[in-house]
Residue, then its C-alpha position, 0 to 999 in steps of 0.5 A: x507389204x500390202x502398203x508397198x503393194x498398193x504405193x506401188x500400183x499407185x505410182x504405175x497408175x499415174x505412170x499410165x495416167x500420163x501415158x494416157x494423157x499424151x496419146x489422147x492427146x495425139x488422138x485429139x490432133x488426128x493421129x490414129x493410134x496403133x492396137x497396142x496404144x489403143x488397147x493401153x487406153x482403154x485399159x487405163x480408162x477402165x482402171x480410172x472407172x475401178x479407181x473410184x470403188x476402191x477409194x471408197x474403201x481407202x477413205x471411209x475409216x475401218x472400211x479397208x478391212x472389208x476389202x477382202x470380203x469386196x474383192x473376193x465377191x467382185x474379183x475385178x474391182x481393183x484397177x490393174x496396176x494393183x493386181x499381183x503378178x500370181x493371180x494373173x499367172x494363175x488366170x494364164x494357167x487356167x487359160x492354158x488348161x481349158x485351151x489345151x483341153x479345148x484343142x483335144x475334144x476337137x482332135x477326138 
């Protein structure tokens, strides 16, 4: 399960990597680029940044097993495309929660 996971945000990284690559392209040529795209190349760009972290731990042998213990002390380390869909429904929920309670301290 964990190797389907991470085959599979592989391939939605390089997805992204040529997305990027095609609208830096643009960007090159002088066209501006719209929030969404602009947002997507950071993004990309950032998870290039958390890429290298992460190979460390793939390619030193038996230092996968630290993973965990690295991704429980630095939660961000992994790029995006590797993140599951529960920890970021978790993360939108506690986002919800301290909006809602935000929203009622100022009605009081």
């Amino acid at each position: 399960k964990e190797a389907h996971h991470y085959y599979m945000g592989s391939k939605l990284l390089m997805a992204d990597l040529r997305t990027a690559r095609q609208m830096l392209g643009q960007l090159l040529q002088g066209t501006s680029l719209t929030r969404r795209e602009r947002k997507q190349l950071i993004r990309t760009v950032t998870d290039v940044f958390r890429l290298v972290p992460m190979s460390i731990f793939v390619l030193i042998p038996f230092m996968e097993f630290a993973l965990p213990l690295a991704l429980k002390i630095f939660p961000n380390m992994l790029p995006s495309t590797f993140q599951d869909s529960l920890k970021a429904e978790e993360s939108m929920k506690r986002e919800l929660k301290s909006r809602l309670a935000m929203a009622e301290f100022f009605q009081e």
